[in-house]
PDB file of the backbone (N, CA, C, O) and the ligand in Angstrom, with CONECT records:
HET     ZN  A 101       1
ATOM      1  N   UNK A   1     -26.152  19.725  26.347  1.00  0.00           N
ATOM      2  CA  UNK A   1     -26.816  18.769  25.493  1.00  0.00           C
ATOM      3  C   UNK A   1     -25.808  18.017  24.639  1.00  0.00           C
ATOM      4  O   UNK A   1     -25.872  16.813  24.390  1.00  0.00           O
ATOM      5  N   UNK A   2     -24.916  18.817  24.239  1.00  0.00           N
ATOM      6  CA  UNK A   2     -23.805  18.326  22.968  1.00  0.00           C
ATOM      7  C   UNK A   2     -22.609  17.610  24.083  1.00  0.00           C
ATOM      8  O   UNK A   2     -22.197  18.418  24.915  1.00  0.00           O
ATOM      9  N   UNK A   3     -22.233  16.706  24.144  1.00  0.00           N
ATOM     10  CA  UNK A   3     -21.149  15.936  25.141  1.00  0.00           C
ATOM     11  C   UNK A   3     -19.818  15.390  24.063  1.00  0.00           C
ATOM     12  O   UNK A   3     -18.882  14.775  24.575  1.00  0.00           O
ATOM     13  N   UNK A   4     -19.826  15.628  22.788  1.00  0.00           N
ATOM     14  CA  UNK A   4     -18.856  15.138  21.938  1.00  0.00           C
ATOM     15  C   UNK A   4     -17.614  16.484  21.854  1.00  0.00           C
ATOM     16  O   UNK A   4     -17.817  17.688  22.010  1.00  0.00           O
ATOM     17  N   UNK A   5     -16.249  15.738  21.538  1.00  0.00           N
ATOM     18  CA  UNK A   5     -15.698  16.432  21.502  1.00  0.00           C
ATOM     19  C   UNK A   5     -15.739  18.235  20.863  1.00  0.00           C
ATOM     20  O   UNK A   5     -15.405  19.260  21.459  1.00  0.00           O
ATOM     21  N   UNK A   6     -16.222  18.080  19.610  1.00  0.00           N
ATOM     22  CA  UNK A   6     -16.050  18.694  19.168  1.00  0.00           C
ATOM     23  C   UNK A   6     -16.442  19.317  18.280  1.00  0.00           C
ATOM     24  O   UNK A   6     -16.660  18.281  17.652  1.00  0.00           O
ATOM     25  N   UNK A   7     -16.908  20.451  17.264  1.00  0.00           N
ATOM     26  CA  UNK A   7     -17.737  20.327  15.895  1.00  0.00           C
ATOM     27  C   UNK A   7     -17.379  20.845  15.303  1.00  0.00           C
ATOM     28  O   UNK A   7     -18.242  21.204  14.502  1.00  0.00           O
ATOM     29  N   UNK A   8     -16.292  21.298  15.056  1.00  0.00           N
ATOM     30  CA  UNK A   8     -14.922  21.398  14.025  1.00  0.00           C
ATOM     31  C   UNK A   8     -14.164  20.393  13.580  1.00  0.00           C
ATOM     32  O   UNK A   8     -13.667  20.410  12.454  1.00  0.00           O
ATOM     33  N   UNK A   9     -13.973  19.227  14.593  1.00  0.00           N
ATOM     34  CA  UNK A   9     -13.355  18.277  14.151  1.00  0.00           C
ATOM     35  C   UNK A   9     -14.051  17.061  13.713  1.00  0.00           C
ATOM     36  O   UNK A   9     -14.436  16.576  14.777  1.00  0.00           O
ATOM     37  N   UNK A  10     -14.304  16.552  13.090  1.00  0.00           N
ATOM     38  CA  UNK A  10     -14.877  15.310  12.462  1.00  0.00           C
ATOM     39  C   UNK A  10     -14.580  14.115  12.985  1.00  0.00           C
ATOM     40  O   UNK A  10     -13.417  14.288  13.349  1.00  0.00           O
ATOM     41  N   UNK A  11     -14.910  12.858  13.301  1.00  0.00           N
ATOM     42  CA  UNK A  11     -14.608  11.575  13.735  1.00  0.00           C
ATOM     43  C   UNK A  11     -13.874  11.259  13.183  1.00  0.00           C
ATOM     44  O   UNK A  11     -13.847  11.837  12.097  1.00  0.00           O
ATOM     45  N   UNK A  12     -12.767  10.212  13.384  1.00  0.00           N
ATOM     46  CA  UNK A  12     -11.737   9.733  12.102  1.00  0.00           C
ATOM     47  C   UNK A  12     -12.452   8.496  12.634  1.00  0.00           C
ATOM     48  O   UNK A  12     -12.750   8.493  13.828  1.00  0.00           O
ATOM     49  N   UNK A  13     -12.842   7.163  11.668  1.00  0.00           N
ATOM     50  CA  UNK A  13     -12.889   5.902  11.911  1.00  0.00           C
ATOM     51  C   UNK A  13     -11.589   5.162  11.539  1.00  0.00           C
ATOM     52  O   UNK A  13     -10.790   5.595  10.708  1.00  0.00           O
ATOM     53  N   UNK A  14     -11.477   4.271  12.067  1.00  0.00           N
ATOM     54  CA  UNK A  14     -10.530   3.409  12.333  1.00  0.00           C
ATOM     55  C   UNK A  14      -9.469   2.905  10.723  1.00  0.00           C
ATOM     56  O   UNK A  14      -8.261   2.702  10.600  1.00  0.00           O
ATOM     57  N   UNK A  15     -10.858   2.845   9.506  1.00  0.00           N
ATOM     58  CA  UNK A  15     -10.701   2.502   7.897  1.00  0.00           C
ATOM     59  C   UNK A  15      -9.945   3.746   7.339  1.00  0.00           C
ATOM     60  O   UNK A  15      -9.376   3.628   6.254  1.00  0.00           O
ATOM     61  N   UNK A  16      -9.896   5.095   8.102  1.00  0.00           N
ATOM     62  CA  UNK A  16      -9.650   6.016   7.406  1.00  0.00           C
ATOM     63  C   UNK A  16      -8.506   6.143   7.597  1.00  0.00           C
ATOM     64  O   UNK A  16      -7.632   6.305   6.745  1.00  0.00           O
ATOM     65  N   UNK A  17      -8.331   6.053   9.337  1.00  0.00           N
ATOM     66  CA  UNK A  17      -6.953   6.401   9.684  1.00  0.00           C
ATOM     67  C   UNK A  17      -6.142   5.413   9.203  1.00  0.00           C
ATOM     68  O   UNK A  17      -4.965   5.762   9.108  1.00  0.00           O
ATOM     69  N   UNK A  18      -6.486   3.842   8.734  1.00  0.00           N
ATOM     70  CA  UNK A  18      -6.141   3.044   8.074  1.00  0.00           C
ATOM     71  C   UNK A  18      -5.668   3.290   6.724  1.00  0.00           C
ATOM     72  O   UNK A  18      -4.458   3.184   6.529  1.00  0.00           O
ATOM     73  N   UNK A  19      -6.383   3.580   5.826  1.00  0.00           N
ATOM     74  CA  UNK A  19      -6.099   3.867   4.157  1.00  0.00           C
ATOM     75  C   UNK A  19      -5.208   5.430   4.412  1.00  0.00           C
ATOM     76  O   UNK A  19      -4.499   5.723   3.449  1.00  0.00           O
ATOM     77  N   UNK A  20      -5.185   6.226   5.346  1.00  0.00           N
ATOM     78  CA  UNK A  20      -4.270   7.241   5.488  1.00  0.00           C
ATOM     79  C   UNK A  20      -2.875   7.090   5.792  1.00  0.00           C
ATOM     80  O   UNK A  20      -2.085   7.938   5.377  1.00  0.00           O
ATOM     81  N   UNK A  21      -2.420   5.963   6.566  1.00  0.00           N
ATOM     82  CA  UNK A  21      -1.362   5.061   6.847  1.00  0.00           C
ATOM     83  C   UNK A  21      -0.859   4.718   6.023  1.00  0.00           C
ATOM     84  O   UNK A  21       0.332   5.011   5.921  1.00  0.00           O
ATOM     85  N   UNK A  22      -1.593   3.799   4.851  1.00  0.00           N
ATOM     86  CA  UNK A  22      -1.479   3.154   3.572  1.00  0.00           C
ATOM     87  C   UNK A  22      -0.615   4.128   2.303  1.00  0.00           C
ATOM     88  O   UNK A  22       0.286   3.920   1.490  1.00  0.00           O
ATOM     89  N   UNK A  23      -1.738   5.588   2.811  1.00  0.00           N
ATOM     90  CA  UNK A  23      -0.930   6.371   1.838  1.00  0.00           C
ATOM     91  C   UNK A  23       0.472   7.043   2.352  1.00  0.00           C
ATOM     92  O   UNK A  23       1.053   7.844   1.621  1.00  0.00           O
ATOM     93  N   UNK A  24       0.773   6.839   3.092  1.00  0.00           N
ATOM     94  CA  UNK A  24       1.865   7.528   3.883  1.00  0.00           C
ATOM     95  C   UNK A  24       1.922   8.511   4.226  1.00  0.00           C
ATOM     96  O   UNK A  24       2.957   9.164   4.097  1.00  0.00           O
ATOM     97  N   UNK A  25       0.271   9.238   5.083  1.00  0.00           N
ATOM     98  CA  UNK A  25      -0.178   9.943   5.270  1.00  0.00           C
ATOM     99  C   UNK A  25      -0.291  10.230   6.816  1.00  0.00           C
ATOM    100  O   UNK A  25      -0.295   9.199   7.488  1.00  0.00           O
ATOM    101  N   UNK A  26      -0.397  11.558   7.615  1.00  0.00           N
ATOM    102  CA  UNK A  26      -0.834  11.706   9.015  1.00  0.00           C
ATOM    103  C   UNK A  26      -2.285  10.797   9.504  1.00  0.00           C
ATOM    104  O   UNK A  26      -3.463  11.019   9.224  1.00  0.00           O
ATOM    105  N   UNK A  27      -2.040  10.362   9.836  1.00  0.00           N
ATOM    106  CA  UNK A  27      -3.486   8.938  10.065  1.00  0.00           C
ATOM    107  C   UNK A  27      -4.634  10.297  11.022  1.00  0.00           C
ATOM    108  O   UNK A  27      -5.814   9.958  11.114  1.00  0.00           O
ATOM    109  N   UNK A  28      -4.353  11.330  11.489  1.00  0.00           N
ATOM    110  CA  UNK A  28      -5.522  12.189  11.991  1.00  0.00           C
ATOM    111  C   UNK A  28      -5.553  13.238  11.022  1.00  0.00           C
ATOM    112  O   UNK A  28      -6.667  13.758  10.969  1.00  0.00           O
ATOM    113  N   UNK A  29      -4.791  13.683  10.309  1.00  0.00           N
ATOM    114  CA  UNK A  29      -4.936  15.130   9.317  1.00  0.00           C
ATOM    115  C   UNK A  29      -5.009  14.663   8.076  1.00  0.00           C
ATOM    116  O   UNK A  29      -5.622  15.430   7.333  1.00  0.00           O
ATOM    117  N   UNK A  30      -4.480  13.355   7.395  1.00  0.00           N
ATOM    118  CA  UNK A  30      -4.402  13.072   6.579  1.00  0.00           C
ATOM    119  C   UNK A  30      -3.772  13.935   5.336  1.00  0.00           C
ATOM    120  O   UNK A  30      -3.994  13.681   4.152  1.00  0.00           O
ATOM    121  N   UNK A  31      -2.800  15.189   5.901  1.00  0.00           N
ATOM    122  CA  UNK A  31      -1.787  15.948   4.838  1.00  0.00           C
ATOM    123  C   UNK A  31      -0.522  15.554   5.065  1.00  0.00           C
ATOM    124  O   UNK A  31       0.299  15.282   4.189  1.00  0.00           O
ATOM    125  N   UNK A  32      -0.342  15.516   6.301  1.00  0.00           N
ATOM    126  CA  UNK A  32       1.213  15.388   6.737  1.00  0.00           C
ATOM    127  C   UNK A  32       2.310  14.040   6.411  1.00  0.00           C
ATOM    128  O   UNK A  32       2.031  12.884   6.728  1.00  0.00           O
ATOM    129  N   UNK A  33       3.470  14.405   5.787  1.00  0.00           N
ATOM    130  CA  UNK A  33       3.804  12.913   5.755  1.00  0.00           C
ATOM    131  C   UNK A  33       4.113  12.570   6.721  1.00  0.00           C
ATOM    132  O   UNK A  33       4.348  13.259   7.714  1.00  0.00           O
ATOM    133  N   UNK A  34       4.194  10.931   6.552  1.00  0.00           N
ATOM    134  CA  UNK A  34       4.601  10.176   7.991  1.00  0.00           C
ATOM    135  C   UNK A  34       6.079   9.663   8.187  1.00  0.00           C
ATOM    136  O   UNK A  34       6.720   9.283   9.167  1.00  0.00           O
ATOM    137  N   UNK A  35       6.287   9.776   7.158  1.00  0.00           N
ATOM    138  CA  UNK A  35       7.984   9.017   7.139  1.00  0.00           C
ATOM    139  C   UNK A  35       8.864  10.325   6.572  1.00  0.00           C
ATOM    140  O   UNK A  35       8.383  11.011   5.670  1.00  0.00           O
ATOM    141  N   UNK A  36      10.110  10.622   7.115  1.00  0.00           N
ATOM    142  CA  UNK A  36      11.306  11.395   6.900  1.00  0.00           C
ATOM    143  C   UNK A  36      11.723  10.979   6.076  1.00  0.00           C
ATOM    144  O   UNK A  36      11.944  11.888   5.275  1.00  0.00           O
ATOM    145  N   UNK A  37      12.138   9.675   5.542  1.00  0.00           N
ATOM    146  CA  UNK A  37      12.704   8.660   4.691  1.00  0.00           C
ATOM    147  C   UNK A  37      12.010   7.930   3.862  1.00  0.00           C
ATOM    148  O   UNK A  37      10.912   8.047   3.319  1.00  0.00           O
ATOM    149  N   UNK A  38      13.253   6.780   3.862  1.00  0.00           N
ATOM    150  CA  UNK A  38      12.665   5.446   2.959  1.00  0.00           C
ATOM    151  C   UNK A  38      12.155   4.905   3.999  1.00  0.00           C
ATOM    152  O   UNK A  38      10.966   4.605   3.893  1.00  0.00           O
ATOM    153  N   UNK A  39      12.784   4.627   5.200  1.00  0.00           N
ATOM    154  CA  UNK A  39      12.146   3.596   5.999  1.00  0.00           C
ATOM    155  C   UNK A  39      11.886   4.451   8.177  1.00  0.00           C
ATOM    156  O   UNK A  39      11.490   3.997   9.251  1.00  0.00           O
ATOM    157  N   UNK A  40      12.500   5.992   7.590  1.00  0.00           N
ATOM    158  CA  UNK A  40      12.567   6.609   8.843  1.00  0.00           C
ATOM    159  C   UNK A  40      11.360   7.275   9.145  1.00  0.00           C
ATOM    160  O   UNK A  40      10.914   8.093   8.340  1.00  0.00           O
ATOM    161  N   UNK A  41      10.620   6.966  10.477  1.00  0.00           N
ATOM    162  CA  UNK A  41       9.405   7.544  10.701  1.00  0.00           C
ATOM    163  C   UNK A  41       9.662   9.141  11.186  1.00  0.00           C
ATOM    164  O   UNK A  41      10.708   9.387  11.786  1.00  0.00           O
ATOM    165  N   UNK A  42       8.715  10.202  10.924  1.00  0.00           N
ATOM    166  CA  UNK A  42       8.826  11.289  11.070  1.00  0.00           C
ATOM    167  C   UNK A  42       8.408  11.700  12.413  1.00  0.00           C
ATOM    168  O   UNK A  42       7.269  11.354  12.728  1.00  0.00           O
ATOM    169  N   UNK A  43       9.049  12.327  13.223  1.00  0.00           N
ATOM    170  CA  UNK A  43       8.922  12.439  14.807  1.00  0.00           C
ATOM    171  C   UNK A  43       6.996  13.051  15.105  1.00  0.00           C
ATOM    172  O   UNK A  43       6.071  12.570  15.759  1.00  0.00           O
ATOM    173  N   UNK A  44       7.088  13.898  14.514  1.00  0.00           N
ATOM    174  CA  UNK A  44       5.454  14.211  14.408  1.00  0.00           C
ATOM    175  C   UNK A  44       4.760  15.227  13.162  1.00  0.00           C
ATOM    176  O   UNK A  44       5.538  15.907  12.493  1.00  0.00           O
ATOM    177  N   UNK A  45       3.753  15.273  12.977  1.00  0.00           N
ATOM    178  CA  UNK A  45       3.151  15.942  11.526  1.00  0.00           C
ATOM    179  C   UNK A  45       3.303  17.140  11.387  1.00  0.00           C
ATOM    180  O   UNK A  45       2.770  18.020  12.063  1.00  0.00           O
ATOM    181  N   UNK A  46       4.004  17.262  10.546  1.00  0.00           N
ATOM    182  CA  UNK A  46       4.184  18.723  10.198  1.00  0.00           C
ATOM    183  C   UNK A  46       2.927  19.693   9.780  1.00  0.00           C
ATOM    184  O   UNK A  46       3.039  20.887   9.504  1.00  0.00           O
ATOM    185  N   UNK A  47       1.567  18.851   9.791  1.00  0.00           N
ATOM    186  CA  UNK A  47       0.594  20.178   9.285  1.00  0.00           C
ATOM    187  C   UNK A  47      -0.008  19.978  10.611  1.00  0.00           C
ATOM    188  O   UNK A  47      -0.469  21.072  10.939  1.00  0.00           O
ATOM    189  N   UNK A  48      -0.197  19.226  11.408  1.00  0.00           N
ATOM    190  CA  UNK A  48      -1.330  19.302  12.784  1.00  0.00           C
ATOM    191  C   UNK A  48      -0.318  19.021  14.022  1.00  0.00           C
ATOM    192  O   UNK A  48      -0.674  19.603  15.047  1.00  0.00           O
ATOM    193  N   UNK A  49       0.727  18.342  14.130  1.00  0.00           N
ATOM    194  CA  UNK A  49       1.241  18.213  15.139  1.00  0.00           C
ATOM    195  C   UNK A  49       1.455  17.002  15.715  1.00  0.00           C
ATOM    196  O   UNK A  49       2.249  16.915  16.651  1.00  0.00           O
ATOM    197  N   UNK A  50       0.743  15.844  15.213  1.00  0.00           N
ATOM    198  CA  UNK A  50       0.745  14.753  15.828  1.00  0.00           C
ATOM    199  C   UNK A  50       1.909  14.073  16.373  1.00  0.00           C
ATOM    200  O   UNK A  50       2.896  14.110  15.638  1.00  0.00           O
ATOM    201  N   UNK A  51       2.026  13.522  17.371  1.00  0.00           N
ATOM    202  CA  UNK A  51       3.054  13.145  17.549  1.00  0.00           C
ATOM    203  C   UNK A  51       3.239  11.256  17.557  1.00  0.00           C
ATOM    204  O   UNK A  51       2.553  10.378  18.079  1.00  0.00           O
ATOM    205  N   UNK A  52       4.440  11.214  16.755  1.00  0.00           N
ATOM    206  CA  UNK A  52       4.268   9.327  15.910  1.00  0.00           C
ATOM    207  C   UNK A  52       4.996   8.616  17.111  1.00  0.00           C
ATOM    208  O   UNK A  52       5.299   7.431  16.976  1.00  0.00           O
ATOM    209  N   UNK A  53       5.290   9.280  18.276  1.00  0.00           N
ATOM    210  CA  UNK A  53       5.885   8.443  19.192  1.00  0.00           C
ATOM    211  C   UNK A  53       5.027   6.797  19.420  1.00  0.00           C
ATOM    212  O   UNK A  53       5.356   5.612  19.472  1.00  0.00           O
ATOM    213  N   UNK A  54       4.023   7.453  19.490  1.00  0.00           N
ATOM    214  CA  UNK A  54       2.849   6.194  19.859  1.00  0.00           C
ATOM    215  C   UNK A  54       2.860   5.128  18.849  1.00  0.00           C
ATOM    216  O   UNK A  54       2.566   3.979  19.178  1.00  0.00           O
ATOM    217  N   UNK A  55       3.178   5.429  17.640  1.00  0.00           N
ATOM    218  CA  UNK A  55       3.550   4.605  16.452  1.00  0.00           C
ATOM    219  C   UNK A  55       4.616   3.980  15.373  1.00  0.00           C
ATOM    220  O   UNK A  55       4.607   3.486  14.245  1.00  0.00           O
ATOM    221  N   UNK A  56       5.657   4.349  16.555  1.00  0.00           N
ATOM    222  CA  UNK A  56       7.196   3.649  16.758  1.00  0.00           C
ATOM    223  C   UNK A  56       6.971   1.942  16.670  1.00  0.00           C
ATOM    224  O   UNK A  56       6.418   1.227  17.505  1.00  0.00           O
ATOM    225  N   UNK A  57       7.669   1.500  15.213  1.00  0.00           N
ATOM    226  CA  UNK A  57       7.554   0.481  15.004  1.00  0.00           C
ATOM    227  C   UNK A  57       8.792  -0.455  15.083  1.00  0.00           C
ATOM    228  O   UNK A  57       8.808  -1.674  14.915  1.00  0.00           O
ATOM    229  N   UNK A  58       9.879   0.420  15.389  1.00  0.00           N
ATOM    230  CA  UNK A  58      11.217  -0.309  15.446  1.00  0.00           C
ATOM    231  C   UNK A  58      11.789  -0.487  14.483  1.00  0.00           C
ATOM    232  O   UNK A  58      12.046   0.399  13.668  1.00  0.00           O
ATOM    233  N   UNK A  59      12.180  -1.959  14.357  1.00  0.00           N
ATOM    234  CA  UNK A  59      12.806  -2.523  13.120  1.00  0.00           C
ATOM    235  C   UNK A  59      12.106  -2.888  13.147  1.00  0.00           C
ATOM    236  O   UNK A  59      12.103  -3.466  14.234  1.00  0.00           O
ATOM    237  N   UNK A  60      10.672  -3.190  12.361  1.00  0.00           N
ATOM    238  CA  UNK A  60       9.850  -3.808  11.829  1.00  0.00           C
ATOM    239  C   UNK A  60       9.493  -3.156  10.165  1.00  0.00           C
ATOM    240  O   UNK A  60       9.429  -3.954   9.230  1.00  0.00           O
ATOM    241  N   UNK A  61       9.348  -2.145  10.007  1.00  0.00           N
ATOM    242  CA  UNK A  61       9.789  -1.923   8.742  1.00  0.00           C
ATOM    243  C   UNK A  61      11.330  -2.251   7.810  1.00  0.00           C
ATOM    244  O   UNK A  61      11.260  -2.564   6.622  1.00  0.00           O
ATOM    245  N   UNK A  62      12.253  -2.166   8.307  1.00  0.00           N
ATOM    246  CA  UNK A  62      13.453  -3.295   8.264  1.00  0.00           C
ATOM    247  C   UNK A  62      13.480  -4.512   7.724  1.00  0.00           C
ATOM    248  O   UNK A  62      14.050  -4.844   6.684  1.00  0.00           O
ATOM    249  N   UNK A  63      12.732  -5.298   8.590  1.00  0.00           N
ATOM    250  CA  UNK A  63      12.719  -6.515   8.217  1.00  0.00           C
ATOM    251  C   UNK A  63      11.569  -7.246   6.989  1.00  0.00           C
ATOM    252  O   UNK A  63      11.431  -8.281   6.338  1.00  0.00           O
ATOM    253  N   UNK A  64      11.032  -6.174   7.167  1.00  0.00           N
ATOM    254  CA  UNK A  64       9.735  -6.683   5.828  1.00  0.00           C
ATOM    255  C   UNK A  64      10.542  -6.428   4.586  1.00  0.00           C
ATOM    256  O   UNK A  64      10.521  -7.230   3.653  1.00  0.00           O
ATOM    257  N   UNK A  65      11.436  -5.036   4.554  1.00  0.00           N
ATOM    258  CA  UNK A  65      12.280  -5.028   3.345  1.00  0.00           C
ATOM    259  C   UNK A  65      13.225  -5.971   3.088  1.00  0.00           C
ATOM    260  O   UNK A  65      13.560  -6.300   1.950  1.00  0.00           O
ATOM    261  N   UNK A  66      13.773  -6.523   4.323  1.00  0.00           N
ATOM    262  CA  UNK A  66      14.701  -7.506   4.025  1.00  0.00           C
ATOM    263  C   UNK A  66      14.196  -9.031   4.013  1.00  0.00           C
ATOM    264  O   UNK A  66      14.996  -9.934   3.772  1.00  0.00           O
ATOM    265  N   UNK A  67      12.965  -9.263   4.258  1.00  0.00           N
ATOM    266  CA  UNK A  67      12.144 -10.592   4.024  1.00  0.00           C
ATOM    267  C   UNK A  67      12.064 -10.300   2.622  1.00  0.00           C
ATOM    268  O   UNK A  67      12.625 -11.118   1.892  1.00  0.00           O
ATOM    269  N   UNK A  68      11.452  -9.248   2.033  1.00  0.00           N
ATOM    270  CA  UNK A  68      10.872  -9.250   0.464  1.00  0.00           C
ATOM    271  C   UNK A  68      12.344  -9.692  -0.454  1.00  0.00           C
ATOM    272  O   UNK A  68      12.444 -10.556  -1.324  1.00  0.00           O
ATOM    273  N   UNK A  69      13.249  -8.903   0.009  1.00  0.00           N
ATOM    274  CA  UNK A  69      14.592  -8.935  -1.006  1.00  0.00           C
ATOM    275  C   UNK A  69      14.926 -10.053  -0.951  1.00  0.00           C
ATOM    276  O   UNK A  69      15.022 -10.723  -1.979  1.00  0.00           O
ATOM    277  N   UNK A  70      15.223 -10.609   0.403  1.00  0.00           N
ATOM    278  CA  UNK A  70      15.444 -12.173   0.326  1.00  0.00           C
ATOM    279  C   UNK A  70      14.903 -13.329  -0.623  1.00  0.00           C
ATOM    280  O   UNK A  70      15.543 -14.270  -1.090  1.00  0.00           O
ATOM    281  N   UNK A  71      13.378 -12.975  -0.810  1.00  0.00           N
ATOM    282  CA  UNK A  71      12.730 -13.803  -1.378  1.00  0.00           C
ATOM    283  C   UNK A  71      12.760 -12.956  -3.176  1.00  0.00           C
ATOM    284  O   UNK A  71      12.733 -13.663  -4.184  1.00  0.00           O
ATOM    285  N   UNK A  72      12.791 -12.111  -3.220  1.00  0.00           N
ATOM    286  CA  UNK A  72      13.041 -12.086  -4.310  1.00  0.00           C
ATOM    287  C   UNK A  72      14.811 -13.110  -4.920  1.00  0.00           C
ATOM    288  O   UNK A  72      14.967 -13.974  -5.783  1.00  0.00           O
ATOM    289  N   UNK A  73      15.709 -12.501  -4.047  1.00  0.00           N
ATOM    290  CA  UNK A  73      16.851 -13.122  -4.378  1.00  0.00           C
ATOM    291  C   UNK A  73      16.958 -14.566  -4.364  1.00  0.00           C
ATOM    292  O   UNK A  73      17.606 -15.195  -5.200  1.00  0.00           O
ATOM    293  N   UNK A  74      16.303 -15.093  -3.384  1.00  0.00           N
ATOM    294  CA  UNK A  74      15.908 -16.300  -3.831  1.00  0.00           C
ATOM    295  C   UNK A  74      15.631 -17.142  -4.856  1.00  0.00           C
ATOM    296  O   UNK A  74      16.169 -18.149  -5.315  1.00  0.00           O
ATOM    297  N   UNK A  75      14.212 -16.193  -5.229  1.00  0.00           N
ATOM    298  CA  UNK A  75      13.997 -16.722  -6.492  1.00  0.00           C
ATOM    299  C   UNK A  75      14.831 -16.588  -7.645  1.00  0.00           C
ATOM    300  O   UNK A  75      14.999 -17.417  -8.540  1.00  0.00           O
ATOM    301  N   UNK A  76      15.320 -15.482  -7.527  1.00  0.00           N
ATOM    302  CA  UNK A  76      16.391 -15.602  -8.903  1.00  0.00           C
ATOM    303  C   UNK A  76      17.677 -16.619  -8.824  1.00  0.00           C
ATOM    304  O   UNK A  76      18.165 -16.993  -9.891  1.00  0.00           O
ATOM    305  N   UNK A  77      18.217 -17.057  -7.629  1.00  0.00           N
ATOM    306  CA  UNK A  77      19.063 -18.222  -7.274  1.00  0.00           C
ATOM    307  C   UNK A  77      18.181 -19.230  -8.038  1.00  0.00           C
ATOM    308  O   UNK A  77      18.540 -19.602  -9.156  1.00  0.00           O
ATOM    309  N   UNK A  78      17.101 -19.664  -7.512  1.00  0.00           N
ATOM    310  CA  UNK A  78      16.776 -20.806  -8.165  1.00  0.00           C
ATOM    311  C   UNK A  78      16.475 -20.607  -9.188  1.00  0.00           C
ATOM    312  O   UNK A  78      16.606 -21.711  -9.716  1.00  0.00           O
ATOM    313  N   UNK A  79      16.066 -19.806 -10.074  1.00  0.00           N
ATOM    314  CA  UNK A  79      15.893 -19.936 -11.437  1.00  0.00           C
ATOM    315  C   UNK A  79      17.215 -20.185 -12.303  1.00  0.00           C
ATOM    316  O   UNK A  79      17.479 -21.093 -13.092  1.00  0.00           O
ATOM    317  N   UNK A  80      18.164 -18.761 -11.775  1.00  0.00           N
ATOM    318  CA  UNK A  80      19.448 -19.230 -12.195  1.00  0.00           C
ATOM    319  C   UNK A  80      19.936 -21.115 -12.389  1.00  0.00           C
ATOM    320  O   UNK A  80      20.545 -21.742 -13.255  1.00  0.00           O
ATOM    321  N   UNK A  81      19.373 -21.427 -11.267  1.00  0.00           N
ATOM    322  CA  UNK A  81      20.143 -22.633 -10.770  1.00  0.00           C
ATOM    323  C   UNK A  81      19.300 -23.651 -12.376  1.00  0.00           C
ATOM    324  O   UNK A  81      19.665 -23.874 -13.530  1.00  0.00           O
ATOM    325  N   UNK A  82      18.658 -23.832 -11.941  1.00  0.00           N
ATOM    326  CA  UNK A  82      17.231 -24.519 -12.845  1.00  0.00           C
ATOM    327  C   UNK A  82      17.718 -24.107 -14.415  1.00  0.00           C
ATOM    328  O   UNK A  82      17.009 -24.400 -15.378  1.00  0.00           O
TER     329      UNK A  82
HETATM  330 ZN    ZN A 101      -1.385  15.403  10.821  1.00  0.00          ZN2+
END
């Protein structure tokens, strides 16, 4: 009768595993951290196991830090300048 995975485990929706991300959290356990570092992703969760291969972002965290700094430095060039 029952065809769902499971009834220990709960559904994760898509918002959760979302705002769990946000917190820098295991997006399925929501204890584990996700990052080793400042900007190094953690191979998989230390409380459930997950594994972050699937969520290998490259240098893309990289470059958002170095877009923001830029534009901060920016702005202080031109203010300086001004
Ligand atoms: Zn986890």
């Amino acid at each position: 009768m029952n065809d769902t995975a499971g009834p220990s485990e709960p559904e994760t929706t898509v918002l959760q595993s979302a705002m769990r991300g946000l917190a820098c959290k295991c997006p399925r356990c929501g204890q584990g951290k996700l990052y080793a570092g400042f900007l190094t992703l953690a191979p998989s969760c230390d409380r459930c196991g997950l594994d972050y291969a699937f969520i290998d972002t490259g240098d893309g965290p990289a470059i958002f830090i170095i877009m923001l700094a830029g534009g901060i430095v920016v702005a202080c060039a031109l203010i300086v300048e001004v």
